[in-house]
Residue frames as qw, qx, qy, qz and C-alpha x, y, z in Angstrom:
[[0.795, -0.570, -0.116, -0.174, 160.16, 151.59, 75.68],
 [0.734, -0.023, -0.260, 0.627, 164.11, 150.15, 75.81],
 [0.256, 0.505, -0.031, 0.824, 164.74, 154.30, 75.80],
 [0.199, -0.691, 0.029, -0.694, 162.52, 154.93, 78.40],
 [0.825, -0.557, -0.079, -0.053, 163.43, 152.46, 81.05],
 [0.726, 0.060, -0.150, 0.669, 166.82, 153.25, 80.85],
 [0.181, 0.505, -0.089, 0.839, 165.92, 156.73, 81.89],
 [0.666, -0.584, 0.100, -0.453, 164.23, 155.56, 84.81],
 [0.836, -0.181, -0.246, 0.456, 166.92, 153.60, 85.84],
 [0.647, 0.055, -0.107, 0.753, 169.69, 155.90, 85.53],
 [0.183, 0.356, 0.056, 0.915, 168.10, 159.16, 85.25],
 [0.506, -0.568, -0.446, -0.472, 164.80, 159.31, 87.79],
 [0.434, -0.473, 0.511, -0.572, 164.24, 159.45, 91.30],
 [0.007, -0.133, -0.989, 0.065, 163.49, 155.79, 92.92],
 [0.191, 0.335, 0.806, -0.449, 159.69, 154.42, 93.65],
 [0.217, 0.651, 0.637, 0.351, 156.50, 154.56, 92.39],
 [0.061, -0.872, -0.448, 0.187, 156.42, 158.34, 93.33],
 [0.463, -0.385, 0.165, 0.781, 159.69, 159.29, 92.45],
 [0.305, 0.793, -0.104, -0.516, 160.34, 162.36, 89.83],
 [0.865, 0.242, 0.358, 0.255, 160.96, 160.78, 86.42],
 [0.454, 0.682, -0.086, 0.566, 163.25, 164.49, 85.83],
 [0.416, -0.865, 0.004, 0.280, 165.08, 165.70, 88.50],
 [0.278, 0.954, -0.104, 0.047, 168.37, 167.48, 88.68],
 [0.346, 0.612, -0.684, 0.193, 172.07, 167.18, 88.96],
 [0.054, 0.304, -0.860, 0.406, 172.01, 166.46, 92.37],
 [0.174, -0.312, -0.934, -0.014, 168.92, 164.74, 92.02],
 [0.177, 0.420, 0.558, -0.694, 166.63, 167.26, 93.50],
 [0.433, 0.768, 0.470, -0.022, 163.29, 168.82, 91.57],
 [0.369, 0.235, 0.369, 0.820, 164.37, 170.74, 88.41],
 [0.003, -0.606, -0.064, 0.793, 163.94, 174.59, 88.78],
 [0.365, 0.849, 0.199, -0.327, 162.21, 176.47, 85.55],
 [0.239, 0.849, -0.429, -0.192, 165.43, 178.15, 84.32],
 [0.119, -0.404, 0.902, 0.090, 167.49, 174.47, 84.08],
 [0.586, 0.468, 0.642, -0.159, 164.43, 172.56, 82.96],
 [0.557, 0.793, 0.014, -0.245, 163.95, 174.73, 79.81],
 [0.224, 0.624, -0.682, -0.311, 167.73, 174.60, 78.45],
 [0.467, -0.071, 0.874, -0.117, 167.55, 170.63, 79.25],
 [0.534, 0.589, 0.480, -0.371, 163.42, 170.44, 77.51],
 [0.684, 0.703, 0.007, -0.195, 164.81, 172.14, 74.19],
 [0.120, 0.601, -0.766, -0.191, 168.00, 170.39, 73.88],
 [0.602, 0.332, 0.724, -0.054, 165.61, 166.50, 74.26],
 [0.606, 0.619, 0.471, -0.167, 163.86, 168.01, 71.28],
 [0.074, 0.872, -0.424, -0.235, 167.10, 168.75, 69.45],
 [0.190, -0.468, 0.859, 0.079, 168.22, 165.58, 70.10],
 [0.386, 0.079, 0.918, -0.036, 165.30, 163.76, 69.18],
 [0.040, 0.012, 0.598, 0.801, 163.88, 165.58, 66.39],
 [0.070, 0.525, 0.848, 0.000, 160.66, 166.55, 67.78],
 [0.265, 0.517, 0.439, 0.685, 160.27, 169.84, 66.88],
 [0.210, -0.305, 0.147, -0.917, 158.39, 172.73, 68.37],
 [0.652, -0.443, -0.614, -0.046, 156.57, 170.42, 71.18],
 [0.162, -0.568, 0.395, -0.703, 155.90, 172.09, 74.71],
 [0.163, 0.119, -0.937, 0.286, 156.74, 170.23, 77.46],
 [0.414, 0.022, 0.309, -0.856, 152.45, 171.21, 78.51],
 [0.737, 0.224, -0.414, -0.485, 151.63, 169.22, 75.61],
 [0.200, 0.057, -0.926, 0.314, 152.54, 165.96, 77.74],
 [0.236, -0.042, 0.469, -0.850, 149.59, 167.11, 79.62],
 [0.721, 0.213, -0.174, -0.636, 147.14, 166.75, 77.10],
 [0.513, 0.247, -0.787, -0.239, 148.69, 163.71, 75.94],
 [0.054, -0.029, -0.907, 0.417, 148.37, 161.63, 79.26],
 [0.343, 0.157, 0.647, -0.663, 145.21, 162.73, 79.87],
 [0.627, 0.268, -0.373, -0.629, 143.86, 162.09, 76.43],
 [0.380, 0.126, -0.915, 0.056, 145.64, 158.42, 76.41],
 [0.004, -0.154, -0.867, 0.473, 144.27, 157.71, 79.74],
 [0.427, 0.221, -0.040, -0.876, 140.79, 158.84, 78.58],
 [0.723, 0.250, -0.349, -0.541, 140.63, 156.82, 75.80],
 [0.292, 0.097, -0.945, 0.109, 141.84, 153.82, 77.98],
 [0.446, -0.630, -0.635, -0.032, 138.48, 153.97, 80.13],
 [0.165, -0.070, -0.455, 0.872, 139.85, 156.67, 82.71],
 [0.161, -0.772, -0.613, -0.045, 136.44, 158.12, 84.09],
 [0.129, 0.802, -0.050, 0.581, 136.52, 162.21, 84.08],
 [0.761, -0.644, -0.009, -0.078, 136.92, 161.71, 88.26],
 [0.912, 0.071, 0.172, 0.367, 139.67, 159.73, 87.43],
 [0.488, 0.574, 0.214, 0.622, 140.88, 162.47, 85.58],
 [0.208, -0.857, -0.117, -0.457, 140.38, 165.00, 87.59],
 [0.770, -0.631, 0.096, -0.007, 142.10, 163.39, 90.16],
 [0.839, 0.027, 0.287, 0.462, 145.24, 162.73, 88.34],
 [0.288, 0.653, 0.195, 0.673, 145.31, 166.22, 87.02],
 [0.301, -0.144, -0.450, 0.829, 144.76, 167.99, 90.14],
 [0.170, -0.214, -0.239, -0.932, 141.88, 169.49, 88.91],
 [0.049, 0.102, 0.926, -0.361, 138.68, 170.57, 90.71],
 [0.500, 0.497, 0.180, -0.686, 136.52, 171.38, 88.34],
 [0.745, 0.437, 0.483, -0.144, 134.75, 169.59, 85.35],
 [0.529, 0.849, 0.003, -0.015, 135.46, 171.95, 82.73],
 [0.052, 0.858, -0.494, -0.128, 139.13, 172.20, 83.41],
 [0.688, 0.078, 0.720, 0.047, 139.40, 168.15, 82.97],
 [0.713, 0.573, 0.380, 0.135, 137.95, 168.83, 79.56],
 [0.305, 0.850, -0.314, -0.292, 140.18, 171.16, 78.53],
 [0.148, -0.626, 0.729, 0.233, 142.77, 168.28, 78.15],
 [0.534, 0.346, 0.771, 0.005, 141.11, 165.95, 76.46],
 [0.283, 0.502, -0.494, -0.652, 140.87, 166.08, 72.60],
 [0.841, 0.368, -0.116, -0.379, 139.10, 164.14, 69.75],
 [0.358, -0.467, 0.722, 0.364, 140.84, 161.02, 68.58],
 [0.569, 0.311, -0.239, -0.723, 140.17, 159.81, 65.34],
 [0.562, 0.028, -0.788, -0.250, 138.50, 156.78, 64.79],
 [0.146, -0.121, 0.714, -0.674, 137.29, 156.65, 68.17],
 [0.696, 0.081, 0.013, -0.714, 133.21, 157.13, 66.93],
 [0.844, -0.042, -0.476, -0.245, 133.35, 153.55, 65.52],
 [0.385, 0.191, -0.815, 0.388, 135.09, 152.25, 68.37],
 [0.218, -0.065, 0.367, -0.902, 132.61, 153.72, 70.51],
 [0.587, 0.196, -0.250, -0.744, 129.99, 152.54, 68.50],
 [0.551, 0.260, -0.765, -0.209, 131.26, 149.42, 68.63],
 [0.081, 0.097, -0.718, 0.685, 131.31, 149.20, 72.38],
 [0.410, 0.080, 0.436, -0.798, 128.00, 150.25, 72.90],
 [0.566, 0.366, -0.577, -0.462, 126.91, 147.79, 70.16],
 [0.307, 0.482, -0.742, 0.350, 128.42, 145.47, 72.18],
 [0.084, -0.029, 0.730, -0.678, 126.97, 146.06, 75.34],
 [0.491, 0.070, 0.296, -0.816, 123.67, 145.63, 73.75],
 [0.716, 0.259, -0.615, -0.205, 123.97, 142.75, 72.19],
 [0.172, 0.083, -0.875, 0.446, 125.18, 141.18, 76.04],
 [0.291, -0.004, 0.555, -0.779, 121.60, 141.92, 76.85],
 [0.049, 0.109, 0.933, 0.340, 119.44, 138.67, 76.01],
 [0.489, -0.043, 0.057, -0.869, 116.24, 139.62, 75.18],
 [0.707, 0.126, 0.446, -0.535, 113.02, 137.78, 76.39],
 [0.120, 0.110, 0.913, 0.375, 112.42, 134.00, 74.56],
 [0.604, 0.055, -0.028, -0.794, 108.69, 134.26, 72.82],
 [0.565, 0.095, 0.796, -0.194, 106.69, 131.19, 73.12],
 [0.360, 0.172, 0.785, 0.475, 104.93, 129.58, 70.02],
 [0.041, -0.813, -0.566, 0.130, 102.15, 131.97, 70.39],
 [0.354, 0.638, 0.003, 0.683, 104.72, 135.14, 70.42],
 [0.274, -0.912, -0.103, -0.286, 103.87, 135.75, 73.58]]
């Protein structure tokens, strides 16, 4: 986190809308000056053969598995279709029991009916 608010200080556009990469003179990074930039990060930080696309997934997995609602998703992705939502989204493991738990949960919050001495 220290690593990445210091690059939105120093290195980002302002505001909540700004570009969190721009270029020299601040403007939107171009293709051909993005890429030399993209594989000298992952030079410097030892992440290996990661494409910068793969962000994509990631956010949209993360924000998935925080509650985001496919809509949600869709909207944040630009996307206007169902299926292309799912393409970014991926399994996480250990999710099923978490799930499981959740819905577990939610049925347990639902008090069922007292019975009288009779049962009824």
């Amino acid at each position: 986190m220290p690593e990445l608010a210091h690059h939105l200080a120093e290195h980002a556009s302002a505001g909540r809308t700004g570009l969190v990469f721009v270029g020299a003179r601040g403007g939107v990074l171009r293709r051909k000056n993005f890429r030399r930039i993209w594989l000298r990060a992952l030079k410097t930080t030892g992440l290996g053969d990661v494409h910068f696309h793969d962000l994509r997934h990631t956010g949209n997995t993360l924000a998935a598995t925080g509650g985001a609602t496919t809509r949600e998703l869709m909207h944040h992705m630009g996307h206007s279709s169902v299926r292309a939502a799912l393409v970014y989204q991926h399994l996480v493991n250990g999710r099923d029991h978490e799930i499981a738990d959740y819905v577990d949960g939610q049925i347990r919050k639902v008090k069922r009916p007292r019975r009288g001495p009779s049962g009824t």
